[in-house]
C-alpha positions in Angstrom: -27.9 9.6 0.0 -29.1 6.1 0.4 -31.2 4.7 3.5 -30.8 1.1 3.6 -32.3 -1.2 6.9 -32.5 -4.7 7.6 -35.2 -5.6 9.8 -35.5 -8.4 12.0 -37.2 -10.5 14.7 -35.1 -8.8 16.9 -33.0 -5.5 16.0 -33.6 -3.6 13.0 -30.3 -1.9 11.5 -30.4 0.8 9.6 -28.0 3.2 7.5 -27.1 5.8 5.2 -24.9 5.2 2.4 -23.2 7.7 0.1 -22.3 7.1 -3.5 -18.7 7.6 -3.9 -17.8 6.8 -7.6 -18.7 3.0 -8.1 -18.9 2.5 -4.6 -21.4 3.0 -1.4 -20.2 3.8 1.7 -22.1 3.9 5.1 -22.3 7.3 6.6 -24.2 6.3 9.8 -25.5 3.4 10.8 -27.3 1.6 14.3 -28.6 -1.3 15.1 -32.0 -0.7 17.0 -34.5 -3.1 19.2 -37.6 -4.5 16.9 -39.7 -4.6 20.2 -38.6 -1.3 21.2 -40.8 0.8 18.4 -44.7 0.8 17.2 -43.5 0.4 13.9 -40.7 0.1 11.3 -41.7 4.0 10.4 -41.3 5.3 13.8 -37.9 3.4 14.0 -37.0 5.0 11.0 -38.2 8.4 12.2 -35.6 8.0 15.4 -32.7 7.2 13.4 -33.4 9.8 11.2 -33.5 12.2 13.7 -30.4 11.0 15.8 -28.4 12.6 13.2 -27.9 15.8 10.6 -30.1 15.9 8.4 -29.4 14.7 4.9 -31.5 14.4 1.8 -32.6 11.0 1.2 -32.7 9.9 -2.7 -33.9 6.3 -2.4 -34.8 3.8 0.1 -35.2 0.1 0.2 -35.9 -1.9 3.6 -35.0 -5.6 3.9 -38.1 -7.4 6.1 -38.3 -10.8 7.6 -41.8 -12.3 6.5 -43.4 -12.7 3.1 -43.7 -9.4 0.9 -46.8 -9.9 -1.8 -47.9 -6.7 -3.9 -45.5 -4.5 -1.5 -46.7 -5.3 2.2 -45.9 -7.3 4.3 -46.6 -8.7 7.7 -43.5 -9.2 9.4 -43.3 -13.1 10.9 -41.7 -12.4 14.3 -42.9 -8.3 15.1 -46.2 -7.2 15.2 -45.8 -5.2 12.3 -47.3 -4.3 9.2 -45.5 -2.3 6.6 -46.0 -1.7 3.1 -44.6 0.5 0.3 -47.2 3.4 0.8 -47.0 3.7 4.2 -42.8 3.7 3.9 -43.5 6.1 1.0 -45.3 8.5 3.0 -42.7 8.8 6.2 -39.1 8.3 4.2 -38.4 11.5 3.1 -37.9 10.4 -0.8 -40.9 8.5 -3.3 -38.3 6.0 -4.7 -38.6 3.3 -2.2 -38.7 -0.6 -2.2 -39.7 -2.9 0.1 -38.4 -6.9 0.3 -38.3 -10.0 1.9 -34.9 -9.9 4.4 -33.2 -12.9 3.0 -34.2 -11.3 -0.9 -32.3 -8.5 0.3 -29.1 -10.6 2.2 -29.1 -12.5 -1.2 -28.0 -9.0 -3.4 -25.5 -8.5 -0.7 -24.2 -11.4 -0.6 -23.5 -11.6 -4.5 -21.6 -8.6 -4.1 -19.4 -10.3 -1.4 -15.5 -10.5 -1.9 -14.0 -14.0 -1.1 -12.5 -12.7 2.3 -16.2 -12.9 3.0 -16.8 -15.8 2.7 -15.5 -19.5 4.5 -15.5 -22.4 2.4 -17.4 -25.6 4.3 -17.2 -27.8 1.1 -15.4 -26.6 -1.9 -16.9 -28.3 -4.6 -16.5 -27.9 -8.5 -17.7 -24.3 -8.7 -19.6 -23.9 -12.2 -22.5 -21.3 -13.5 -25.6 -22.3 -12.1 -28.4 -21.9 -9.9 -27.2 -20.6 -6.2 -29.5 -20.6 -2.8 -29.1 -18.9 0.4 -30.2 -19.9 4.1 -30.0 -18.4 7.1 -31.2 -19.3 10.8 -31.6 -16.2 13.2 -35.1 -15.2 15.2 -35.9 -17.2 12.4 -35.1 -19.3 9.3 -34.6 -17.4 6.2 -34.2 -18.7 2.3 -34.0 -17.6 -1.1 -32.7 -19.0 -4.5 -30.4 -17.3 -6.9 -31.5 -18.1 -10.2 -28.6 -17.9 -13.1 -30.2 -16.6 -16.4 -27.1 -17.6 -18.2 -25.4 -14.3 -17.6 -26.4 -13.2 -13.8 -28.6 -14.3 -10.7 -31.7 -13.1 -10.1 -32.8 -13.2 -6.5 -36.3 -14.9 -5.3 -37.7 -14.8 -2.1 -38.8 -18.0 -0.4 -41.3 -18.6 2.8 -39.2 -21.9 2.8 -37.8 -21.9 6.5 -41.7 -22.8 7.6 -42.0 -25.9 5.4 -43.0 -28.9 7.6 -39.6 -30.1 9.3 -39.0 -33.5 7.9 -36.9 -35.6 10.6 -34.6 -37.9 9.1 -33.6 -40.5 12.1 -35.6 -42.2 15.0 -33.6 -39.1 17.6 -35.5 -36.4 15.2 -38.4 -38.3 15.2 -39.4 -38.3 18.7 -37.4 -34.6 18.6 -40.9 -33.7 16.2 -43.4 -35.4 18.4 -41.8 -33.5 21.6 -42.3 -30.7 19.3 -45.9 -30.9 18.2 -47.0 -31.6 21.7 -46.0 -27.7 22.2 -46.7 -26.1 18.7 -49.0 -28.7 17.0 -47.1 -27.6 13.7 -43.7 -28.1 13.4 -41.7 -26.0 10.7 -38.3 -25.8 10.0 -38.1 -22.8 11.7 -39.0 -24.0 14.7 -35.6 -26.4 15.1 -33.1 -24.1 13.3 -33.2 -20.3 14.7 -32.5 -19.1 17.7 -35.4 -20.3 20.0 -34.8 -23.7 18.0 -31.4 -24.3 19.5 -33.2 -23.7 22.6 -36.5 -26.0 21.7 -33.2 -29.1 21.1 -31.7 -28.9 24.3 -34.8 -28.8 26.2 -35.8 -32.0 24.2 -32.6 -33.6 24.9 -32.8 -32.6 28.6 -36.5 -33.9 28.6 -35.3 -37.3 27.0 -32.4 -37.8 29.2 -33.3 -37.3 32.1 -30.8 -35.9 33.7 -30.4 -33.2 35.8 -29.3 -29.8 34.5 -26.4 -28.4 36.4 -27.2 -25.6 38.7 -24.6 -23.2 37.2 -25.9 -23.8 33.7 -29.9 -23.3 35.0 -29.1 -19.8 36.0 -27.0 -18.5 33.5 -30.3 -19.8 31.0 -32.3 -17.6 33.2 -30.2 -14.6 33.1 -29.7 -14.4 29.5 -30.3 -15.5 26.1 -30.8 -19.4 26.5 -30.3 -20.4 22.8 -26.7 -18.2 23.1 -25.7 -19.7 26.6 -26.4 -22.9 25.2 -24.2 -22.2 22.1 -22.1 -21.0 24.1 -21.5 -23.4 26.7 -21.5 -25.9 23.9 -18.4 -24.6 22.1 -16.7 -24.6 25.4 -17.5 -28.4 25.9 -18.5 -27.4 29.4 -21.6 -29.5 29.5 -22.0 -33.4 27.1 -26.0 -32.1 26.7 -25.4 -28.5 25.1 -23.1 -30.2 22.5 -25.1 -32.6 21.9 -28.3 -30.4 21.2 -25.8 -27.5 19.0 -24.3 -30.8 17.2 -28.5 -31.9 16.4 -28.7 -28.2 15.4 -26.2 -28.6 13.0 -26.8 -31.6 11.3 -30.4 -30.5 10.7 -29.3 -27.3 9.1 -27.1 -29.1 6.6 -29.9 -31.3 5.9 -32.5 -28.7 5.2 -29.6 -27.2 3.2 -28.8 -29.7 1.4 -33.2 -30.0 0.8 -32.9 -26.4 -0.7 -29.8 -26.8 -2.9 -31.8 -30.1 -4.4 -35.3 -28.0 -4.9 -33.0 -25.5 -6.9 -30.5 -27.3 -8.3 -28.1 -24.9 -7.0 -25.1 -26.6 -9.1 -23.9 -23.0 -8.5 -22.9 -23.3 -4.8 -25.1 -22.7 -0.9 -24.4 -19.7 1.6 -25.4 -19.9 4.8 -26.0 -16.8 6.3 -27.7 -14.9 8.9 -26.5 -14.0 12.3 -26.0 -17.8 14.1 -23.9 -19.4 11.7 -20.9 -17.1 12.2 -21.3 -17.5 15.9 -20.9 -21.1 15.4 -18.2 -21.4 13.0 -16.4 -23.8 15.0 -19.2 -26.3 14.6 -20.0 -25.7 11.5 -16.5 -26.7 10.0 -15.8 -29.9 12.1 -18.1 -31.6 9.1 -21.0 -32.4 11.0 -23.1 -29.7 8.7 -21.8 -31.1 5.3 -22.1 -34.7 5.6 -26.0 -33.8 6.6 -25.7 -32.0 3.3 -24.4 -34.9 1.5 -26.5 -37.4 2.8 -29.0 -37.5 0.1 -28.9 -40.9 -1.2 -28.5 -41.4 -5.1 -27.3 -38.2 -5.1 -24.6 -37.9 -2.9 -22.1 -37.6 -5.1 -24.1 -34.6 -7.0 -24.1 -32.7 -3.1 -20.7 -33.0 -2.9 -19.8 -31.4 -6.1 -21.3 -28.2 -4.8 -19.8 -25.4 -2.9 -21.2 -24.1 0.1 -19.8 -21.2 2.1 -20.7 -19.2 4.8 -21.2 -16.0 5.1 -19.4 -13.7 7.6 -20.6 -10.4 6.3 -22.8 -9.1 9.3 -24.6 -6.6 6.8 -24.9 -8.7 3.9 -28.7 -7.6 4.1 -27.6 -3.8 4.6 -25.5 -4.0 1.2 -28.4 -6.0 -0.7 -30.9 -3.3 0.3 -28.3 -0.3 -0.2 -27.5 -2.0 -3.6 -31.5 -2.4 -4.2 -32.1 1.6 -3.5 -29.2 2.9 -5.7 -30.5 0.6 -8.6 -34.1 2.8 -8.3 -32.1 6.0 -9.3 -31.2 4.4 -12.7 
């Protein structure tokens, strides 16, 4: 048996996966609150013991933060895990431990093209590939081609400085760094950052925010609601903060695919992008993506699709833990 999590800002999801010839196939699975547990070791333990027991042969755990000489500090939990530690409370001694979008990026290699939505088709080719993925936070990594596969390398590149592009993003950054004094890319595209736009935008205009809208921000998730209302087109100020959203996600993007060269093709994943589909296809995101000057025409010759595999992480980290038997 194979324990496999994912574990984010917000809900860690963890399974069990059984070998059955070639392929792994989940046993059990849940989806549990972050913020609900001490630690990623007593969510474990309560999984574990929400179901029979079953010997576990290897483990690997997907985390959102850096991982350097196996530990890491997770970015938005206050949690510190390691290899030993995980070692120690996982009942098996073959265990790994990597950075979430490291882990999304062996899932999402294994994807099938029913997976996957094409935003710019390209001229697919061997190459480098990169992945990015806005949730709680902002997650990349590059797939490196050797010439015969892709290695995946994690990246801290979501909290690079945010680089605004026009004189609306500008004054979006100083509204920014009055709040946070450093702005990352994280900070505009994740979940709070969809949130952090439309407050900006409300701020700038000046005008007032509909009663209706004010309290269904304060009952919920206001990033979602905001989503939300802005796929509806029930409110000009929504869509115009998820439209910013989107145009600064193809641009940072577009940044990634140019560090890495990722001739190869871009995924977007995490757990907003699918949400936003609509948005994302109307071609606001790619001609961000494009818009790189000389090399325009280079950005358009690559592919970029998004990812609709919810557990893209859960597969890379399954996929991670059966390679440790071998």
């Amino acid at each position: 048996m194979i324990l496999a999590g994912d574990v984010g800002g917000t809900k860690t999801a963890l399974a069990l996966f059984e070998e059955r010839g070639r392929e792994l196939v989940v046993v059990r699975e849940d989806a549990l609150p972050s913020h609900g547990f001490a630690t990623l070791e007593d969510a474990i333990a309560h999984f574990l013991s929400a179901g029979p027991p079953a010997p576990v042969d290897a483990a690997c755990f997907g985390v959102a933060g850096p991982v350097v000489d196996g530990r890491c500090t997770a970015t938005n939990l206050p949690w510190v895990v390691d290899d030993a530690s995980l070692a120690a409370s996982v009942p098996t001694k073959r265990v790994k431990l990597l950075n979430d979008l490291e882990a999304t990026g062996y899932g999402t290699l294994g994807l099938s093209p029913s997976s996957l939505v094409p935003l710019q088709r390209g001229a697919p080719r061997p190459g480098n590939m990169v992945l990015i993925a806005a949730g709680t936070g902002l997650g990349e990594a590059l797939l490196i081609w050797d010439g015969a596969r892709h290695h995946v390398v994690a990246s801290e590149g979501g909290h690079a400085d945010f680089a605004p592009r026009t004189e609306l993003e500008i004054e979006l950054l100083r509204f920014l760094r009055r709040e946070f004094e450093r702005v990352s890319y994280e900070r505009v595209i994740s979940g709070p950052g969809l949130h952090h736009i439309y407050r900006f935008l409300r701020t700038s205009d000046g005008a007032a925010e509909p009663a209706w809208l004010r309290e269904r921000i304060g009952a919920g998730d206001p990033s979602a609601v905001v989503a939300e209302v802005a796929l509806d087109r029930r409110d000009p100020l929504a869509v115009r903060a998820l439209e910013l959203f989107v145009s600064i996600y193809g641009a940072e993007a577009g940044n990634l695919a140019l560090k890495a060269l990722a001739v190869g093709g871009v995924f977007i994943g995490g757990g907003i992008a699918p949400k936003i589909r609509a948005m994302l296809v109307e071609g606001t995101f790619v001609t961000a993506f494009r818009d790189k000057g000389r090399l325009a025409p280079l950005m358009a010759s690559i592919p970029v699709h998004l990812v609709l595999e919810p557990r893209a992480a859960l597969l890379g980290a399954a996929a991670v833990a059966r390679a440790l038997l071998s």
